[in-house]
N, C-alpha and C positions, 0 to 999 in steps of 0.2 A: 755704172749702169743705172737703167733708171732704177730698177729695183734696190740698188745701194739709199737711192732717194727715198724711197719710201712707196714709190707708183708703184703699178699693177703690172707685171710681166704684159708684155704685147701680146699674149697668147690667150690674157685673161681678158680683155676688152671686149666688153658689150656691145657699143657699137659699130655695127660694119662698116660704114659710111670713115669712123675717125683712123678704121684698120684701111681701108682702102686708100686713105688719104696718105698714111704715111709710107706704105709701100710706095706712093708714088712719088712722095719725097725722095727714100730711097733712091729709087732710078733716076731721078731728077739727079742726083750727087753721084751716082755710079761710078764716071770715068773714070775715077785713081785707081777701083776697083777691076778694071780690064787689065786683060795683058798689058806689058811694061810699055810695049810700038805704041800702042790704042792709047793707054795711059797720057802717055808724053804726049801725044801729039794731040791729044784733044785737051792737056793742060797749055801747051804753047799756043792752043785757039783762045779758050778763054780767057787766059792773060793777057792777048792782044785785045778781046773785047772790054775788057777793062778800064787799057790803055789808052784804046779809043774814047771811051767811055770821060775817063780823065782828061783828056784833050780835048774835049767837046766841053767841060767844067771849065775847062783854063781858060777859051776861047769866049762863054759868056762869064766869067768874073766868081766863079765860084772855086771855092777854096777845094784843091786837090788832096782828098785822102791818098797817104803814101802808097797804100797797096794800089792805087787807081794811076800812079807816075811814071809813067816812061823816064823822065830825064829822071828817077831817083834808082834804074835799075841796075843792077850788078850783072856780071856772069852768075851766076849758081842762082839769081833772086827767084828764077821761075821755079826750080829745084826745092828751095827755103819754102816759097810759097805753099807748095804742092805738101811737101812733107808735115807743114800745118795743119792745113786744111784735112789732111788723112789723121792727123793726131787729133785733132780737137772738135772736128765734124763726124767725118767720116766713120772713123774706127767706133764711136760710142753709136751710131745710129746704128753700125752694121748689128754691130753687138746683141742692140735690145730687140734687133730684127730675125734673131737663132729661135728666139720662144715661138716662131710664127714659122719661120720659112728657115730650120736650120741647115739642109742642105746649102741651097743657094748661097745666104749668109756665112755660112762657110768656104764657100767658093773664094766670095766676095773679100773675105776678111783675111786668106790665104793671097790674095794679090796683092791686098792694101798690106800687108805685112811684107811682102816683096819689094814692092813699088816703092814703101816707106825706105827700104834699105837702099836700093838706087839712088832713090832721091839725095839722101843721105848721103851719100859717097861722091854724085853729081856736087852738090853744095860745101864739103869741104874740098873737094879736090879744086875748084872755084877760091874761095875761100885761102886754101894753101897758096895758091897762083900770084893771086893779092898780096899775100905778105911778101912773097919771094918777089916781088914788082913785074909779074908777069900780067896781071890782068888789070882792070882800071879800079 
């Protein structure tokens, strides 16, 4: 958390302008945070705007990051992706978002602990597929 760092609890920030800014970060990253339905399927969007994203890089000559590749995708990758993205984004911003709004952020960080274990279970069961030579 950031307070492990040494910053100020979100609770203790003087300016409103930089509190306002990051609740709206917050919602900005929310979706892993919704019900599991909402979840998923607003990560199967953003991962195709990625892909698009990536294919529009291939198409003028620039170098494709892997997260941005269709031809580099697996069964489980959008599963992988998600359950990252809730580990190493999501989960710490919900976190330092408890000193401000800890309802909500409790909401929030109750799903992402949910959605994280789906996710999860989505990617090895993927994963398991693969080795058994069920999946590509």
């Amino acid at each position: 958390s950031a307070e492990n760092l040494g910053a100020p609890p979100v609770r203790d920030w003087v300016d409103p302008g930089l509190a306002l800014c990051y609740v709206l970060h917050c919602a900005d990253i929310s979706n892993p945070a919704r019900p599991f339905a909402l979840a998923h399927r607003w990560g199967e969007k953003i991962t195709e705007e990625f892909y698009k994203q990536g294919d529009k890089e291939r198409e003028l000559g620039i170098r494709v990051l892997a997260f941005y590749d269709r031809r580099l995708a697996k069964p489980g990758t959008v599963a992988a992706n998600q359950g990252n993205f809730i580990d190493f984004v999501c989960t710490p911003t919900f976190e330092a978002l408890t000193t401000m709004l800890p309802a909500a952020a409790g909401l929030m960080l109750y799903h992402l602990r949910l959605n994280r274990e789906k996710y999860k279970a989505i990617a090895d069961q993927a994963e398991a597929e693969r080795r058994s030579g069920g999946g590509r």
